[in-house]
KEKE-3310 file (N, C-alpha, C; in steps of 0.2 Angstrom, whole numbers, plus 5000, padded with zeros to 4 digits):
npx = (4985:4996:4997:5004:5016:5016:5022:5026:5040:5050:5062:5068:5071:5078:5086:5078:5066:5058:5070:5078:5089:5095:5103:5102:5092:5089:5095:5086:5073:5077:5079:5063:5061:5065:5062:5045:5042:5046:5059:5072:5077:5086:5100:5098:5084:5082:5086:5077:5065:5069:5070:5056:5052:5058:5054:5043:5046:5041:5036:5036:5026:5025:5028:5024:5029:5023:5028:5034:5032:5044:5045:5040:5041:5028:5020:5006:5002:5001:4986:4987:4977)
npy = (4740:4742:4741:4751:4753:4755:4775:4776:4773:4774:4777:4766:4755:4751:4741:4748:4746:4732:4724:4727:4736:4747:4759:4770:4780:4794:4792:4786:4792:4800:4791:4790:4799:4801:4790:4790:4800:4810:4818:4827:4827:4839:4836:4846:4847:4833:4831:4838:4831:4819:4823:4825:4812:4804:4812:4803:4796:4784:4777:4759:4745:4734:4716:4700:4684:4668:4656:4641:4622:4609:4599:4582:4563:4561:4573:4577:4574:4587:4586:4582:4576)
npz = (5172:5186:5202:5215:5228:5243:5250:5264:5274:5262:5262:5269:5262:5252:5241:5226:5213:5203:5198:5208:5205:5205:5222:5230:5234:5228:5216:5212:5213:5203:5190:5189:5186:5173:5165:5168:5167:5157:5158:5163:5182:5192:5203:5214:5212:5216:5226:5235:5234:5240:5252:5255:5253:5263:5276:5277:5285:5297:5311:5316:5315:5328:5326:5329:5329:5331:5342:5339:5342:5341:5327:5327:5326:5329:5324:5315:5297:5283:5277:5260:5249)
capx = (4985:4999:4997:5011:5015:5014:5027:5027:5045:5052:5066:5072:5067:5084:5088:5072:5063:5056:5075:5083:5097:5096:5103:5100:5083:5091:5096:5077:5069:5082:5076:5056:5060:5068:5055:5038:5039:5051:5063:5079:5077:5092:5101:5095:5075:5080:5087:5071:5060:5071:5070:5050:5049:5062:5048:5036:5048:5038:5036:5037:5020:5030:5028:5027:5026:5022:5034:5030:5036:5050:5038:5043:5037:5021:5018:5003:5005:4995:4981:4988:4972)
capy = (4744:4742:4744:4752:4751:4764:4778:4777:4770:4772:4779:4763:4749:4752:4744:4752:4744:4728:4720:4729:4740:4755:4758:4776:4785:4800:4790:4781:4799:4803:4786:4790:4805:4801:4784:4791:4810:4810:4824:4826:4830:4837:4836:4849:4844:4827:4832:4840:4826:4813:4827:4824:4805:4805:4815:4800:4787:4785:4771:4752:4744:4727:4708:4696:4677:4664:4650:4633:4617:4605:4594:4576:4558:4561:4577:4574:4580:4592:4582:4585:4577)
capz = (5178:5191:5208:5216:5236:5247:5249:5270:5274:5258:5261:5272:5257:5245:5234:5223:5207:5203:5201:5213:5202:5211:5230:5231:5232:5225:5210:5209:5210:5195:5185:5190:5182:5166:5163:5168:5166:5150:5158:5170:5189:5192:5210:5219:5215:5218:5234:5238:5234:5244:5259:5257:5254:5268:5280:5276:5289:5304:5315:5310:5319:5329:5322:5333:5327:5338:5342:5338:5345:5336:5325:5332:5321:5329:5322:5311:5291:5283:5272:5255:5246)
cpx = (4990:4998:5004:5010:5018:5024:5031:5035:5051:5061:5071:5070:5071:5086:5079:5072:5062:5063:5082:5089:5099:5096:5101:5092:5084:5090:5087:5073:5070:5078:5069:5056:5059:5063:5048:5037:5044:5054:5068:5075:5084:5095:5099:5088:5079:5082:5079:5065:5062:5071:5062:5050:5054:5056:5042:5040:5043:5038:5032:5030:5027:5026:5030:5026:5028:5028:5032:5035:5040:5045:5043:5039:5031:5018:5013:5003:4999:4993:4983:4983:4966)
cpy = (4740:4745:4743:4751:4759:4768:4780:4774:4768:4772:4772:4756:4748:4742:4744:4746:4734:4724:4725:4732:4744:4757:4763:4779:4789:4799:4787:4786:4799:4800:4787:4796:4805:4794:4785:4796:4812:4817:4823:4831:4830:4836:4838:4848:4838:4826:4833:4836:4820:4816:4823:4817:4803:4806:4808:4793:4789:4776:4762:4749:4735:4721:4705:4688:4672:4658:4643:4627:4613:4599:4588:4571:4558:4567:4574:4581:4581:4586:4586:4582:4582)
cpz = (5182:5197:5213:5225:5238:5250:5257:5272:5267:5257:5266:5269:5254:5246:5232:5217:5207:5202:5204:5210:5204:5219:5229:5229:5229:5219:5206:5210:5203:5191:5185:5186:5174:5163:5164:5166:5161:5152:5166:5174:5189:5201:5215:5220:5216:5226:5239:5239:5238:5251:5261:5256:5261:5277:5281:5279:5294:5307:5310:5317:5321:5328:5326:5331:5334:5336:5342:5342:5341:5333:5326:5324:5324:5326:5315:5303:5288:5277:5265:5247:5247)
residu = (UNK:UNK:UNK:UNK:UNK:UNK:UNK:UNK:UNK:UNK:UNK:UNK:UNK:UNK:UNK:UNK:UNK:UNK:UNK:UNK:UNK:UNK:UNK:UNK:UNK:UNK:UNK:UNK:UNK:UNK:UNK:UNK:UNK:UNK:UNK:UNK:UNK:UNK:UNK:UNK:UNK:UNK:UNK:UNK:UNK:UNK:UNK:UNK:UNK:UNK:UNK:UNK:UNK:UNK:UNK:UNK:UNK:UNK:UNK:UNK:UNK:UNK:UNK:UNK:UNK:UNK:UNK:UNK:UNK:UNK:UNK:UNK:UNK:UNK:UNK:UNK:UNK:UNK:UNK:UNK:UNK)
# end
């Protein structure tokens, strides 16, 4: 079993696949074609799929991280027993 990640924002993730080969969505519909479903999508479906995973941007929720102090020779270090 592999668990896959979700298809929300996918279209602004490139490059695509576990090492990164492929910039294009268009191309990484193509390839998802030809490796999981053993048959060519040709251009115009992969147009049409990249319109709908396209459809699937929407807002990015915002991340805030906190700001920490410049750790000093008093800073005390993390107990590593």
């Amino acid at each position: 079993m592999v668990k896959l990640s979700t298809l929300r924002n996918i279209a602004e993730t490139a490059p695509y696949f576990h090492n990164g080969m492929i910039w294009s969505l268009k191309e990484a519909v193509q390839e998802m074609g030809r490796t999981q479903l053993g048959m060519e999508i040709s251009d115009d479906e992969a147009k049409k799929i990249v319109s709908f995973l396209k459809s699937l941007t929407g807002k990015k929720p915002t991340i805030s991280y906190p700001i920490l102090p410049a750790s000093t020779e008093k800073t005390p270090h993390p107990n590593t027993k």
